[in-house]
C-alpha positions in Angstrom: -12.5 -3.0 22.2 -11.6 -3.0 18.5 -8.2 -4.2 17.9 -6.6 -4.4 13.9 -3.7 -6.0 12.8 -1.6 -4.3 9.9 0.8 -5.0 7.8 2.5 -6.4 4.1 1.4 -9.6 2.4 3.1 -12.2 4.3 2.9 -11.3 7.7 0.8 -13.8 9.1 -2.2 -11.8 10.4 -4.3 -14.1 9.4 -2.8 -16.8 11.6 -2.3 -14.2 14.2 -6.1 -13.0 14.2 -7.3 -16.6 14.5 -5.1 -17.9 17.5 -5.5 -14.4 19.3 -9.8 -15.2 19.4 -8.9 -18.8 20.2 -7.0 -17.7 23.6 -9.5 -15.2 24.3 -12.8 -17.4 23.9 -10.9 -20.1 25.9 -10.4 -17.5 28.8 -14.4 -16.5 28.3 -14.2 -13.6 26.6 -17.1 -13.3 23.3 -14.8 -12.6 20.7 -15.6 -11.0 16.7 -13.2 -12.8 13.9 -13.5 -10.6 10.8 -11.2 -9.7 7.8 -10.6 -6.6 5.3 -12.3 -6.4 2.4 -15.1 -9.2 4.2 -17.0 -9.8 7.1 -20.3 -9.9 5.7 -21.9 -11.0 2.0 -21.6 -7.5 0.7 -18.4 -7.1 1.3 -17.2 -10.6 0.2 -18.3 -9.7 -3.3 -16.3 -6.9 -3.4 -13.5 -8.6 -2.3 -13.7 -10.8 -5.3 -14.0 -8.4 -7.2 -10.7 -6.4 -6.0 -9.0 -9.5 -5.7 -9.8 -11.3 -9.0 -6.1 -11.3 -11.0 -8.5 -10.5 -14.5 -9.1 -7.3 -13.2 -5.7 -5.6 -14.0 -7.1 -2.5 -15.9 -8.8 -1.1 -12.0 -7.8 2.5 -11.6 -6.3 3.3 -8.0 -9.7 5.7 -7.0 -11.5 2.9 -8.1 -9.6 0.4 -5.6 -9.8 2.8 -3.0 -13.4 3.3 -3.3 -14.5 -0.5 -3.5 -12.4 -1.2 -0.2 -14.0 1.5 1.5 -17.3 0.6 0.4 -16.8 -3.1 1.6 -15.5 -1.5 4.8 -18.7 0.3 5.1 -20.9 -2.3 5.1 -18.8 -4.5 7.7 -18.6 -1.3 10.2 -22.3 -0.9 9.8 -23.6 -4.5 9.7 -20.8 -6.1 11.9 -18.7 -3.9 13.6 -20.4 -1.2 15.4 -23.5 -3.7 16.6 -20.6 -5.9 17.9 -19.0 -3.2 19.9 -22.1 -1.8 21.3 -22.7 -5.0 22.9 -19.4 -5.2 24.6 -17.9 -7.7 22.1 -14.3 -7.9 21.2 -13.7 -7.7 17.8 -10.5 -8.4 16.0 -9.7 -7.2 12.5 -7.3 -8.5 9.8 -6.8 -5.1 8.3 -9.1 -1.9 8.7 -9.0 1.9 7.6 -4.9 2.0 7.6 -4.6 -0.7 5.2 -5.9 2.1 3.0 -3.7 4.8 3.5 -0.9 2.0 3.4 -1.9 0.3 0.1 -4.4 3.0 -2.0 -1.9 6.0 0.3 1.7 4.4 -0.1 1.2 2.4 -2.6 -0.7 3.9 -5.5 0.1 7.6 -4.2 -3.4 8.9 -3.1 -3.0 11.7 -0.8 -3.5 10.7 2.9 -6.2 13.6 2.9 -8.3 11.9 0.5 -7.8 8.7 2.0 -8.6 9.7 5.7 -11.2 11.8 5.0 -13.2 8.4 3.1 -12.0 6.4 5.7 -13.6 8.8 8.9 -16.8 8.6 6.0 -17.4 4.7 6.1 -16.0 4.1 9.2 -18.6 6.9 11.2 -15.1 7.8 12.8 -14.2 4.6 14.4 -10.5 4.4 15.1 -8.9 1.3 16.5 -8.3 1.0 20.6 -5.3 -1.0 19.4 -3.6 -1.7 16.3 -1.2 -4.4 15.6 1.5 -3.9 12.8 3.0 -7.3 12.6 6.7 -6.3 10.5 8.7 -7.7 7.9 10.1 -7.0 5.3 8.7 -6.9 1.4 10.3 -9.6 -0.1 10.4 -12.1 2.6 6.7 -11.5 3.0 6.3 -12.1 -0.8 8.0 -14.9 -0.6 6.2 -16.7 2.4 2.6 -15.5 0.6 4.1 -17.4 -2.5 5.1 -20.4 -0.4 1.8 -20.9 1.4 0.1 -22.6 -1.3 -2.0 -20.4 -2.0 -3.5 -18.8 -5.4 -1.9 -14.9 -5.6 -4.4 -12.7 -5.9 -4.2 -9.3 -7.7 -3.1 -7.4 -4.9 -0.4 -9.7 -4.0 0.6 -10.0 -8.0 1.6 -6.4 -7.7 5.3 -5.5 -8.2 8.0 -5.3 -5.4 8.7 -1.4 -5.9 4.7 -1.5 -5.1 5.0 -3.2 -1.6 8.2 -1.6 -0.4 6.0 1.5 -0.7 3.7 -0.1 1.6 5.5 -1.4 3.6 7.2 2.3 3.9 4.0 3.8 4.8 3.2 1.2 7.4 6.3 1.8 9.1 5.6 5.8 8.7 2.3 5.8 10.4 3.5 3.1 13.1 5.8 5.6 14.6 3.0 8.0 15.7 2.8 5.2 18.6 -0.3 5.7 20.9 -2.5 2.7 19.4 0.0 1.3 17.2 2.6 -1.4 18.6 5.2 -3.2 16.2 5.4 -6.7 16.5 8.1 -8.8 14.7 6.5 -11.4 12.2 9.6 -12.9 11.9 9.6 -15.8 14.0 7.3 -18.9 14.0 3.3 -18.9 14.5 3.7 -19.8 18.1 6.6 -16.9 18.8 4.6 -14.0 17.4 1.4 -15.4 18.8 3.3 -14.7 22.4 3.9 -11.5 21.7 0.7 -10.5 20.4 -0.7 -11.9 23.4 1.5 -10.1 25.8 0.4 -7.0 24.3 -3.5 -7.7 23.6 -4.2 -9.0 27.6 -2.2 -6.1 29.0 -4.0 -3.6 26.7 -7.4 -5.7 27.7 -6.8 -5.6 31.7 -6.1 -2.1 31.5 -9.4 -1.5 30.1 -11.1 -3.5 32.3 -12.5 -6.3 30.2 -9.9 -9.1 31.5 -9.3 -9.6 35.1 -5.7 -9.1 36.4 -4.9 -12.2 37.1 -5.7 -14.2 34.0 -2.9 -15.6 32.2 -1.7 -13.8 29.0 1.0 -16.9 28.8 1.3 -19.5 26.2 -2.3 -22.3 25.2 -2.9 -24.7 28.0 
């Protein structure tokens, strides 16, 4: 199963991602921890690259094309050979975080967008997608708080990630894969919530028995 989580600068997916695999290897499941752009050397170059605060003057195709490109290499390195052997595999951020940031954001058409994203992801859509929600400037302000650098992304304006956080909202009402979870609480708060909807979504598909816990860390 492939499960992404979505969402503004702020939100915690991160932390989310990180104590989602932590209950799931602890009920013996193999889990994948990997993160957009990232998840293999290739792509971690890039993300420097898209990330490094000199690089102000980076036209929006050219953003677009570099996360793709790192996305690319993690579906085809990582990804994929995970899934095929049964593997979970979590995602901080995946194809929508294109048509939310390079789409929303910077105003390429959704067309465009989709049709690279179906390109470097061979067509691989999430089972389950994760939009943890809140709102631009209270996510601003927690990415500013958490010590930190800011990278170029982040160091874009507010009008920029209301847009983004517009366009997250739009897609998330098409339901099916998408659930919204509210990011406003603590760690431990939305970490319950993300549970409850992971191990249901997991049991239904067969990979988790029904009668393991989706409660809180033992």
């Amino acid at each position: 199963m492939l499960i992404t989580f979505e969402g503004p600068e702020g939100g915690g997916k991160s932390t989310q991602v990180a104590l989602l695999a932590e209950s799931l290897r602890s009920q013996g499941l193999i889990v994948a921890q990997l993160r957009e752009p990232g998840g293999t050397e290739i792509s971690e170059q890039i993300r420097d690259v898209l990330h490094d605060n000199k690089n102000k003057k980076m036209d929006a195709r050219t953003e677009l094309l570099l996360y793709e490109a790192a996305r690319s290499q993690m579906v085809s390195e990582v990804v994929i050979p995970r899934l095929e052997d049964d593997i979970v595999v979590l995602v901080d951020r995946f194809r929508d975080s294109s048509v939310a940031y390079q789409g929303g954001g910077r105003g390429i058409s959704d067309v465009d967008v989709n049709w690279l994203n179906d390109f470097t992801t061979r067509g691989l859509v999430p089972d389950l997608t994760l939009l943890l929600t809140v709102d631009a400037e209270t996510g601003l302000k927690r990415r500013k708080s958490n010590g930190k650098e800011m990278n170029r992304m982040d160091n874009q304006s507010l009008e920029f990630h209301k847009k983004v956080q517009k366009k997250y909202l739009e897609m998330a009402q098409e339901g099916g894969r998408w659930v919204m979870i509210d990011a406003n609480g603590t760690a431990s708060e939305v970490q319950e919530k993300v549970r409850d909807v992971v191990v249901v979504r997991l049991i239904e598909s067969g990979i988790l028995e029904g009668n393991i816990s989706k409660g809180k860390e033992r």
